[in-house]
TIZAMAR-626765 format. One record per residue (C-alpha): x, y, z. Coordinates in steps of 0.1 Angstrom, whole numbers, padded with zeros to 4 digits. Layout:
SITE;X;Y;Z
...
This chain:
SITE;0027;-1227;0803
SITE;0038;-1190;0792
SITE;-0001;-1182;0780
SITE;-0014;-1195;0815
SITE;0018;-1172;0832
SITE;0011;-1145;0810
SITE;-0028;-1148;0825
SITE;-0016;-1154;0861
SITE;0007;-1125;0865
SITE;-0015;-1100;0844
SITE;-0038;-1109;0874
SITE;-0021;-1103;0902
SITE;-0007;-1071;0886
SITE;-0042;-1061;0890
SITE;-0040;-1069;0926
SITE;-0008;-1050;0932
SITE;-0024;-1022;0917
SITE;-0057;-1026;0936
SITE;-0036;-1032;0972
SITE;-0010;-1001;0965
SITE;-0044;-0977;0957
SITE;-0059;-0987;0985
SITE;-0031;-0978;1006
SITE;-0027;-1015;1020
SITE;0014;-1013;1022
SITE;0023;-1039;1047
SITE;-0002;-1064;1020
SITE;0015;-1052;0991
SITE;0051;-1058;1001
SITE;0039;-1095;1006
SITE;0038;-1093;0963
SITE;0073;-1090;0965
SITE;0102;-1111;0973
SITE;0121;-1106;1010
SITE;0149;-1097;0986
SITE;0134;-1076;0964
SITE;0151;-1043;0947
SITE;0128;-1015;0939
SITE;0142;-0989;0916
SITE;0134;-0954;0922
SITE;0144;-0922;0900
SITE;0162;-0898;0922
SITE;0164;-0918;0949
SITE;0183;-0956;0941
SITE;0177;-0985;0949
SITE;0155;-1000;0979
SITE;0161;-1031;0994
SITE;0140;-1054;1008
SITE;0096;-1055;1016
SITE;0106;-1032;1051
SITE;0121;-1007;1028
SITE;0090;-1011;1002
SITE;0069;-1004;1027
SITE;0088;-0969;1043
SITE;0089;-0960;1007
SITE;0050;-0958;1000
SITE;0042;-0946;1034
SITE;0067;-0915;1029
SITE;0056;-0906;0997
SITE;0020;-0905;1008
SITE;0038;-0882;1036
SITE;0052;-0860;1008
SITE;0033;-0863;0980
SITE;0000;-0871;0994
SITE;-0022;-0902;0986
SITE;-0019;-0913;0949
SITE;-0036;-0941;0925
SITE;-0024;-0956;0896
SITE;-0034;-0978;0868
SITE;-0011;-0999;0851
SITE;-0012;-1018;0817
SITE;0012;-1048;0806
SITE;0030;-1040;0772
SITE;0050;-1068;0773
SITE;0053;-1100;0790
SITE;0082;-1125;0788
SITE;0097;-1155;0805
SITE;0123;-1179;0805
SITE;0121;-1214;0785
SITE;0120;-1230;0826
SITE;0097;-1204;0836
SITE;0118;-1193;0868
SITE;0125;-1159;0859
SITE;0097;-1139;0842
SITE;0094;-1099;0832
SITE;0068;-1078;0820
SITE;0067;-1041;0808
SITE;0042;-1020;0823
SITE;0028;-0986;0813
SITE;0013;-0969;0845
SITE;-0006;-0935;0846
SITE;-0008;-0919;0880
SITE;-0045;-0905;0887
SITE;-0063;-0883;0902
SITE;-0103;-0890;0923
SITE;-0115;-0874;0886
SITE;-0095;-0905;0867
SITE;-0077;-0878;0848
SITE;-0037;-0886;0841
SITE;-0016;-0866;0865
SITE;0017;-0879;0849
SITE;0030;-0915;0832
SITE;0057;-0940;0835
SITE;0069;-0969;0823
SITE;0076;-0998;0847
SITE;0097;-1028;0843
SITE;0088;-1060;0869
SITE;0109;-1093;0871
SITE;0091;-1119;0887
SITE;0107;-1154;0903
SITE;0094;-1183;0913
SITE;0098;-1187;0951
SITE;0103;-1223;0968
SITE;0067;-1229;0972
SITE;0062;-1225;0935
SITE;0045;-1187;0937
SITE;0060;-1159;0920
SITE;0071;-1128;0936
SITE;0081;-1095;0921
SITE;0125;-1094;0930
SITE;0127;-1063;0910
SITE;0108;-1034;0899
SITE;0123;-1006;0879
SITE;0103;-0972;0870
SITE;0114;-0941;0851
């Protein structure tokens, strides 16, 4: 079960990542839970997809568009697979694919009622 999870998730980080770069933010926030938490230095935490959403259409306000590329470090879940969290090392990017600056990401994943996961928390610094 973990190895196929592992696979699963690895995936659709892929698709957050291709969603978010594309600028797709009302799609993206459908990767996360209604509850979720997002984490963001100098600024707390956010609450909820609605919130997810302001937060990437503002900073493309302020910041301008960005891209980023993320790769799992670690990957973990619980013996009833209900709670699941992986480590992620993302580099922004410019159009050139040169790094502009790198994080470190941390993403819990649940399972929701109909059996899918969704991201409830996600943690950068």
């Amino acid at each position: 079960m973990t190895s196929d999870l592992k696979t699963v998730l690895a995936q659709r980080i892929r698709q957050v990542e291709d969603t978010f770069n594309a600028g797709m933010f009302r799609e993206l926030a459908q990767f996360y839970s209604e509850d979720c938490q997002i984490v963001v230095p100098d600024k707390g935490v956010i609450i909820g997809r609605e919130a997810l959403v302001q937060e990437c259409v503002e900073g493309v306000k302020v910041a301008g568009p960005k891209a980023y590329r993320c790769d799992v470090r670690e990957f973990h879940a619980s013996p009833d697979g209900y709670m699941i969290y992986q480590i992620l090392h993302v580099d922004q990017i410019k159009g050139d694919g040169s790094v502009v600056k790198s994080k470190n990401n941390l993403i819990v994943w649940k399972k929701v009622d109909d059996g899918d996961y969704k991201i409830c928390v996600d943690m950068s610094n």
